[in-house]
C-alpha positions as CSV (number, residue, x, y, z in Angstrom):
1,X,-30.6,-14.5,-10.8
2,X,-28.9,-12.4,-7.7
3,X,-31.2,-14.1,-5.5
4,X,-28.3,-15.4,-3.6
5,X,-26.9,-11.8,-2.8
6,X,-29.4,-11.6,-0.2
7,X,-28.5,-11.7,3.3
8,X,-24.9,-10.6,2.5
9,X,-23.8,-7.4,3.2
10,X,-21.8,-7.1,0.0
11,X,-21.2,-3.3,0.1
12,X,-20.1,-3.5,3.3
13,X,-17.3,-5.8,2.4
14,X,-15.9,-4.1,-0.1
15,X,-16.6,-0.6,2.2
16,X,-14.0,-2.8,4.5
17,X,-11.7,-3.0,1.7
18,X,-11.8,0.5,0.6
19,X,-11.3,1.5,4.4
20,X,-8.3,-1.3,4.4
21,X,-6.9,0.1,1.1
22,X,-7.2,4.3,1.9
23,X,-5.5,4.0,5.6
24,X,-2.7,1.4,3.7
25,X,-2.1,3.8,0.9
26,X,-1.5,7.0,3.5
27,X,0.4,5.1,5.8
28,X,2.9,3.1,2.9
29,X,2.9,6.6,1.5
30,X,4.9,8.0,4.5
31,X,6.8,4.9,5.2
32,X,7.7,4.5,1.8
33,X,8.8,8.1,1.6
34,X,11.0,8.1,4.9
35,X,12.7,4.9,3.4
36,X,13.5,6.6,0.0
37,X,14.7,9.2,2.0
38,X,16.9,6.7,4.1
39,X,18.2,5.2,0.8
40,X,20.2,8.3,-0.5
41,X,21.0,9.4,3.1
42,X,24.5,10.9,3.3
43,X,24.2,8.3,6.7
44,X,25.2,4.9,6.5
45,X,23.9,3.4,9.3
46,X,20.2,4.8,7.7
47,X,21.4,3.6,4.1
48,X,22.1,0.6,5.2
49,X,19.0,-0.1,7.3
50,X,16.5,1.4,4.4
51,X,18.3,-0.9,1.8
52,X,18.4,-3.9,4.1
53,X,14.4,-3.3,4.8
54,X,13.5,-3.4,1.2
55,X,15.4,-5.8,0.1
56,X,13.7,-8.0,2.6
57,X,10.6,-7.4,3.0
58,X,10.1,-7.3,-0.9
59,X,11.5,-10.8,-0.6
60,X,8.4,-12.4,2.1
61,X,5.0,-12.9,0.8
62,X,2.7,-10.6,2.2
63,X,0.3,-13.4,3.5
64,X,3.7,-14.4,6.3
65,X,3.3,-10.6,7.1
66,X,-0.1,-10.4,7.5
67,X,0.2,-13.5,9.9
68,X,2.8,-12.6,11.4
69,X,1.2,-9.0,12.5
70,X,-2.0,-11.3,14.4
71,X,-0.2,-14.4,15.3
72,X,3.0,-13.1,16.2
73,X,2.6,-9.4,17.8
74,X,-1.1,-10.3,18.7
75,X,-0.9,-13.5,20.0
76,X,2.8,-13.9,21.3
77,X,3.4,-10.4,22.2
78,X,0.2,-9.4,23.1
79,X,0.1,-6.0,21.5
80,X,-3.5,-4.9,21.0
81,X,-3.2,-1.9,18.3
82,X,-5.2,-0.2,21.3
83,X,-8.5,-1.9,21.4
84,X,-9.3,-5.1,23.5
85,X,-12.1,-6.0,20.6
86,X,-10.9,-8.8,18.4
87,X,-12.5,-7.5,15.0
88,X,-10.9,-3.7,15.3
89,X,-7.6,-5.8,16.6
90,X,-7.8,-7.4,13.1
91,X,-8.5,-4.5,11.0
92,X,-5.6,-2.7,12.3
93,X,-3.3,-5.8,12.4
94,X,-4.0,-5.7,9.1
95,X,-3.4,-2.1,7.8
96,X,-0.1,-2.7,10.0
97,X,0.9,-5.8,7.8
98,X,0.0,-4.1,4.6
99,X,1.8,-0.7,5.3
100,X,5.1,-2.7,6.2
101,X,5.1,-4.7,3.1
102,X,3.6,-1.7,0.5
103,X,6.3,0.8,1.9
104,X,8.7,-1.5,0.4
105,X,7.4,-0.9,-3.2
106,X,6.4,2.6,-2.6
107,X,10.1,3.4,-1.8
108,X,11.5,1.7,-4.9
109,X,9.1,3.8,-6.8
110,X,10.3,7.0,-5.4
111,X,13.9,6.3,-6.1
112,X,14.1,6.0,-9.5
113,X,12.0,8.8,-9.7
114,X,14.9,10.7,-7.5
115,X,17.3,9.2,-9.9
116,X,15.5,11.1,-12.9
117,X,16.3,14.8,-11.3
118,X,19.3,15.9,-12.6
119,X,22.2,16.0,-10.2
120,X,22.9,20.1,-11.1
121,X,20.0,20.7,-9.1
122,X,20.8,19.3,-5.7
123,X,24.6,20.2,-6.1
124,X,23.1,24.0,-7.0
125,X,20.7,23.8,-3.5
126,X,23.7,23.1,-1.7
127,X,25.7,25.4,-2.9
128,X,23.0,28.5,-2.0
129,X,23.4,26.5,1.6
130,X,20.4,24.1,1.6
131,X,20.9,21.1,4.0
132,X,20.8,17.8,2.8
133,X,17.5,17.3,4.2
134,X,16.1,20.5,2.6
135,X,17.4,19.7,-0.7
136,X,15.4,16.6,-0.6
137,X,12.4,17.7,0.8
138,X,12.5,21.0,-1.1
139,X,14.0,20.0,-4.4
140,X,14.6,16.7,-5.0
141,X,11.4,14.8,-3.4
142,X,8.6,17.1,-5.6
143,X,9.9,16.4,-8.9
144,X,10.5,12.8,-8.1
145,X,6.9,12.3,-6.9
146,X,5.9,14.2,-10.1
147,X,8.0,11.3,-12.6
148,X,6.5,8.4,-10.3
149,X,2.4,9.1,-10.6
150,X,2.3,6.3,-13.1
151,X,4.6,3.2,-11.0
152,X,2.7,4.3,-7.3
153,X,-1.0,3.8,-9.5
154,X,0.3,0.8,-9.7
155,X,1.7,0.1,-6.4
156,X,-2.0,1.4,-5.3
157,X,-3.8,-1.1,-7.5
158,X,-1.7,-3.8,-6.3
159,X,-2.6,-2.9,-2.5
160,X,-6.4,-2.8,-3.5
161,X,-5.7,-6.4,-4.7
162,X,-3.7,-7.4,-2.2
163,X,-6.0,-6.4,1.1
164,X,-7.6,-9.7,-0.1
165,X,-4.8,-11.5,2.3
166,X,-6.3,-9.5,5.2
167,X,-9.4,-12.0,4.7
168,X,-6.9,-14.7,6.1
169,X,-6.7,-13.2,9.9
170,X,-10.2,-12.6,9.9
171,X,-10.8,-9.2,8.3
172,X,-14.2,-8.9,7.2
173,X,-13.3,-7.7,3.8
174,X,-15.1,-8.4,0.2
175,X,-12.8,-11.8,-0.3
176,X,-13.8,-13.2,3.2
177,X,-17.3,-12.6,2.5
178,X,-17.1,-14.4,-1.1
179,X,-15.4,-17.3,0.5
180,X,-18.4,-17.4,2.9
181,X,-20.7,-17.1,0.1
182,X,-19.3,-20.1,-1.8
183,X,-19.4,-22.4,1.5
184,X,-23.1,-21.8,1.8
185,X,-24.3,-20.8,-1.9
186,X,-24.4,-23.0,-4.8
187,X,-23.6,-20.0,-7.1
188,X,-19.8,-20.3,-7.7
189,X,-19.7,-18.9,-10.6
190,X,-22.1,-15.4,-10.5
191,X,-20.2,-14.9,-6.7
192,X,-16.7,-15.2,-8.6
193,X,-17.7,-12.8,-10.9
194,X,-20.0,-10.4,-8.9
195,X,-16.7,-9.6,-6.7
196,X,-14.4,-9.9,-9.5
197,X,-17.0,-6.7,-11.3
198,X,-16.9,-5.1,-7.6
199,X,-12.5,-5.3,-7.5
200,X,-12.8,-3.6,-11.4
201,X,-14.8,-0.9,-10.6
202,X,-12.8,-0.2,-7.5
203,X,-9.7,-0.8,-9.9
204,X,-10.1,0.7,-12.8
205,X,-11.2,4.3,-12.2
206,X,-8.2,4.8,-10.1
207,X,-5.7,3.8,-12.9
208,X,-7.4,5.9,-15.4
209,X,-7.4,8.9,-13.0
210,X,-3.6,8.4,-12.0
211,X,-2.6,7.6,-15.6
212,X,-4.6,11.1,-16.7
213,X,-2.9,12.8,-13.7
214,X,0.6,11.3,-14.1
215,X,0.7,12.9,-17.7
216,X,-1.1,16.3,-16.4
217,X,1.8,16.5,-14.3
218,X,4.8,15.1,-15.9
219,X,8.3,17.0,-15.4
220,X,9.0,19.1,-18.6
221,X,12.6,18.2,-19.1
């Protein structure tokens, strides 16, 4: 029945989109946090430019991203994500495109989960003499990533999904290979549901995992 499977490197593909989804999840991690941080920043010309970045980036489809990071720094500006081969170029186009557009939700994430830390407790770090930066980083930012487990699971499942765009500059990832598959195999059906099985099992475990973990750890208020 899965005669057709051979000659494809399926596990690789989806190897490609696990690669695609860990470096995107680190790297919207970070981004997403410094935003946050930019949001509630005592500093207006950082409020305004986090707010202003997530408000529009939310607002562009990722696919305009993703084609923007080949076809416009690539092609028109020539930057070359420091390799001259056109397949690495692609892959890290690509994690580019998807960190940009991921931070975005990540960010929204963290602040509500700032907004569920009492105010006492900053207003107390400041008073022992805390900086603003060090009662974020010290007080407010580790409860807040403890109350937002459950919304960046599903920020992270939502990235798995959406690497699937990547397939559209090129990416050798699992959707590119099942839209190869159906141009040259007659088996529409068992390929649509032999990646749809392979984006479950990548899926699923992570949600239970995060959804055990975000209760483990949930802020006793």
């Amino acid at each position: 029945m899965f005669d057709f499977l051979e000659g494809y490197d399926v596990l690789g593909a989806f190897w490609m989109t696990v690669k695609l989804t860990a470096l995107s999840a680190v790297g919207s991690l970070i981004w997403g946090t410094l935003l946050a941080a930019m949001r509630v920043s005592p500093v207006p010309l950082m409020r305004g430019f986090g707010t202003a970045y997530v408000n529009i980036v939310r607002n562009i489809p990722l696919t305009v991203i993703i084609l923007f990071c080949s076809l416009g720094l690539a092609d028109v500006f020539g930057v070359t994500m420091g390799s001259e081969d056109f397949k690495i170029q692609g892959f890290r186009l690509a994690v580019l495109g998807l960190v940009a557009y991921t931070a975005a939700f990540v960010c929204e994430a963290l602040r509500s989960g700032m907004n569920t830390v009492p105010l006492g407790q900053a207003e107390a770090a400041r008073a022992i003499g805390l900086s603003f930066t060090q009662t974020l980083w010290l007080v407010v930012l580790p409860q807040a990533f403890r109350s937002v487990i459950g919304p960046l699971a599903n920020v992270l499942i939502a990235l798995t999904k959406n690497t699937t765009v990547a397939a559209a500059i090129g990416v050798a990832e699992a959707a590119y290979l099942m839209k190869t598959m159906i141009e040259n195999e007659a088996q529409t059906l068992l390929i649509g549901a032999v990646f749809a099985f392979g984006f479950v099992v990548l899926t699923l475990p992570t949600g239970l995992f995060l959804g055990w973990l975000s209760k483990r750890l949930a802020v006793k208020r």
